[in-house]
Every structure is written in C-alpha cells, then in structure tokens.
C-alpha positions as CSV (number, residue, x, y, z in Angstrom):
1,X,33.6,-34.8,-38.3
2,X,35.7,-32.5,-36.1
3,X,33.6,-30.9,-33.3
4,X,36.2,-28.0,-32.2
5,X,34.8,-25.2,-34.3
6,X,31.7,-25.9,-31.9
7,X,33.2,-27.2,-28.6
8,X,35.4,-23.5,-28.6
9,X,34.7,-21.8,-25.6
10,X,34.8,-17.5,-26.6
11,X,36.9,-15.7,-24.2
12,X,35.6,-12.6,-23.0
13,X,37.5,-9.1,-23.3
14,X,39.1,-8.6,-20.4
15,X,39.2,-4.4,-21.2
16,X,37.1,-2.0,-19.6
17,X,37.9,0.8,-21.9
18,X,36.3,-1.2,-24.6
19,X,33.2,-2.2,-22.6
20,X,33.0,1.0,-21.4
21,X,32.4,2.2,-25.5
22,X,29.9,-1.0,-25.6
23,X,28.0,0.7,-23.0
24,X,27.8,3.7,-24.7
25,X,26.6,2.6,-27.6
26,X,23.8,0.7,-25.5
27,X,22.4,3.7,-24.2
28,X,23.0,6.0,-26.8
29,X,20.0,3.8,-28.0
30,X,17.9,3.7,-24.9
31,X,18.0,4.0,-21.0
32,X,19.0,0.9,-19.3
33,X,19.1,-0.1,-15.5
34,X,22.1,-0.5,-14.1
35,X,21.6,-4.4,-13.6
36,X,20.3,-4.6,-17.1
37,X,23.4,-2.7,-18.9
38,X,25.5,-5.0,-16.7
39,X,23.9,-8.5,-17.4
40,X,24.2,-7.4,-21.5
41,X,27.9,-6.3,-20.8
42,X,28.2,-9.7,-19.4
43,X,27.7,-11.5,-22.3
44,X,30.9,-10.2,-23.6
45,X,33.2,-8.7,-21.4
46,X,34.4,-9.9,-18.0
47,X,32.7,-9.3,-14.7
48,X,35.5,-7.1,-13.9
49,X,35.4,-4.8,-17.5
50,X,31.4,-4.6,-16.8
51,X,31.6,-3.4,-13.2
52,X,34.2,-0.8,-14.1
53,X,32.0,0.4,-17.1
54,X,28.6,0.4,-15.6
55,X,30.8,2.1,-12.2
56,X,32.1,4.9,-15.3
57,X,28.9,5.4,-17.0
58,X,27.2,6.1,-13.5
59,X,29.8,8.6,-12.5
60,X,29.3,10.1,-15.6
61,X,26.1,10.4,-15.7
62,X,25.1,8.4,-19.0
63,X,23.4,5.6,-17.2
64,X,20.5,6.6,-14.6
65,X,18.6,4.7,-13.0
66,X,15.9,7.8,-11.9
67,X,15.9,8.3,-16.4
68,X,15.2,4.5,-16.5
69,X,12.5,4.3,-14.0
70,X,10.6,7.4,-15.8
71,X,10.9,6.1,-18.8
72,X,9.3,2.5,-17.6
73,X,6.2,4.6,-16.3
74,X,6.0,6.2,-19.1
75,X,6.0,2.7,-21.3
76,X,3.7,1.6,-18.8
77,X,1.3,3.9,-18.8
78,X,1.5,3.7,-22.4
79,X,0.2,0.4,-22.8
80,X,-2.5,0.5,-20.3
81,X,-0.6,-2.0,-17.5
82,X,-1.3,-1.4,-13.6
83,X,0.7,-0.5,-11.1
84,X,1.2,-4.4,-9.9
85,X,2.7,-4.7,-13.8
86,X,4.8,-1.5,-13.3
87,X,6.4,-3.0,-9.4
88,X,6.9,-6.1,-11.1
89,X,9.0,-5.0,-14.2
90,X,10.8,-1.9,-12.1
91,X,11.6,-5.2,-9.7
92,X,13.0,-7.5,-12.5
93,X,15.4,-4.8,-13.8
94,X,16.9,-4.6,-10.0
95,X,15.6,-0.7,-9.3
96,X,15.2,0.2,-5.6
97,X,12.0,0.8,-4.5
98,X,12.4,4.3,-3.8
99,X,12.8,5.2,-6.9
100,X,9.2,3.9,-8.3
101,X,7.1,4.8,-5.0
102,X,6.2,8.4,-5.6
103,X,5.4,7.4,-9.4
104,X,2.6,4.8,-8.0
105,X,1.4,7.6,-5.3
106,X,1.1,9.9,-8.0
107,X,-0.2,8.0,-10.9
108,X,-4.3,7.8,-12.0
109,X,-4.3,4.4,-11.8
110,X,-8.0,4.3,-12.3
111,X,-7.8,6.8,-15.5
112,X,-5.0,4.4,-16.9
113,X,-7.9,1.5,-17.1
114,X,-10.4,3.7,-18.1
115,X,-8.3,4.3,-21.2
116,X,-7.9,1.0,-21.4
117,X,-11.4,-0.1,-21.0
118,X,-12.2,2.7,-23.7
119,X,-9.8,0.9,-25.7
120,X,-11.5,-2.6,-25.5
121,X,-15.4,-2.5,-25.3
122,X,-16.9,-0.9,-28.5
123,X,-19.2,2.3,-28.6
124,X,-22.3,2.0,-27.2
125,X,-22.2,-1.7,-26.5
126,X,-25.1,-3.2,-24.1
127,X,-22.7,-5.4,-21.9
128,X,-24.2,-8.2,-20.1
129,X,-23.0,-9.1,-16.7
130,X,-20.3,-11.7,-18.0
131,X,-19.4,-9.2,-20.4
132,X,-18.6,-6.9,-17.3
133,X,-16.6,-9.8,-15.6
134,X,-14.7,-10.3,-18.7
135,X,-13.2,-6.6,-18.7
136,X,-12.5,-7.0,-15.2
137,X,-10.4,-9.8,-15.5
138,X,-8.9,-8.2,-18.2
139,X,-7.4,-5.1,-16.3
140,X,-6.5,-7.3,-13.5
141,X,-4.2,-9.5,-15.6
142,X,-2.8,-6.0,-17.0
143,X,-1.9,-5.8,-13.2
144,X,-5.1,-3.4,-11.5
145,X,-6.0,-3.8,-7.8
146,X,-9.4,-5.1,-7.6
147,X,-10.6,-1.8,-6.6
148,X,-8.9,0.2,-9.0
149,X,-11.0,-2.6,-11.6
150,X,-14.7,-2.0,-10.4
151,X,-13.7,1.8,-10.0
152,X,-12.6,1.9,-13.5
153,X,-15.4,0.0,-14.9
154,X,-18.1,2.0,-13.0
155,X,-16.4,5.3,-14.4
156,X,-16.7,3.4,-17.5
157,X,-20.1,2.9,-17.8
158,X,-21.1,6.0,-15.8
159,X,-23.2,4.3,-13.3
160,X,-22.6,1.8,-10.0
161,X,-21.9,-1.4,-11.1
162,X,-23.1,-4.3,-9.1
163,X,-21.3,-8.0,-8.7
C-alpha cells in the first residue's frame, strides 16, 4: 500500500495578504486575543504571514485585546465562575494583566456566587451542615476565594453561617 498520500507534509501559505483575510473572517465571528488569533493563523500560514496579519488587524483596529478581555468578563460572569477562573483564562489567552485588574476591583464577586448559589440549592431547602460544605466547594472549584464562599453562602441563607 503506498503511504505518501499520508506521509505528505502541507506547506503553509507563505502570504500575508491572505492570512490577513483569514483573520478577518475569524473575528468577524468573535473577539480573539492577539495570541489566540495568532496560534489559529498558525495552523495555516507561516509565522511570518501571521505576525504581519495579527500586526495589520491591530493597527487597524479589528483585533483588541481591551474588546477581548470585556467580553471574557462578561462570559464569565455569565456562567457564575470566580475571579481565580477569570485570571486563569485571561492568563491562558496571553492578556497582560493590566488589562483584567480593574475588572476584578470592580466586579461583585460575592453577588456572582450568590447567583450561583441561587442557581444550585432548590427553594426553601433545610440544608444540613454537609449540604453547606458541598456548595462551598462548589464555588471554590468555579474559582471563589474562600471568603468570597462563606460570604456568599451566608448572604445566601440570610444568616451567619458557622464551620
């Protein structure tokens, strides 16, 4: 059996007009990092191609990195995740951290796991202590400060809650 149609190695597209029109049509779907959009570029187009289009779409103002990191908060806040979740994705995607300190300073965090917790544990429900321990370990997997958890849960319930 003849192994060349698999062994082929594809060449990447040397042309940074044509990546810079991949790019586009990237984030004409959704905001992208600028690390992100250059990784998918990657795939296929040279390093060179993906600098220069990433380099375009910046000058041009189609790729921000500001748009990006307000549209992650607002994903984030979204799905009920913390603010350890929201450093650790905003890290992953190569964004400075200037650009996501003022959204933790100014975010709720404990209003974000209230929603969650009002999300979780049914109306009404008589929670026993391991009960209680279970929701907190919940949020703190979804990436809540310890604090942030008993502040949320004593909100929660409307009364202090003891460990």
């Amino acid at each position: 059996m003849n192994n060349t149609f698999y062994s082929k190695k594809k060449v990447k597209e040397s042309d940074a007009a044509l990546a810079t029109n991949a790019a586009l049509r990237f984030l004409s779907r959704r905001e992208y990092s600028k690390l992100e959009l250059y990784q998918k570029l990657c795939l296929r187009y040279t390093t060179d191609a993906a600098k220069a289009a990433v380099k375009k779409c910046v000058e041009n103002d189609w790729l921000s990195e500001s748009r990006y990191i307000e549209m992650l908060h607002r994903h984030i806040i979204s799905q009920c995740y913390g603010p350890l979740r929201f450093v650790m994705e905003a890290k992953k995607k190569g964004i400075n951290s200037s650009l996501y300190d003022e959204f933790l300073r100014d975010t709720d965090w404990t209003s974000v796991a209230v929603a969650f917790l009002s999300k979780k544990i049914p109306q009404n429900a008589n929670l026993s202590f391991e009960d209680k321990q279970k929701y907190l370990a919940a949020l703190a997997r979804r990436g809540f400060s310890n604090s942030v958890c008993i502040n949320a849960m004593e909100a929660y319930l409307g009364s202090s809650f003891d460990l």
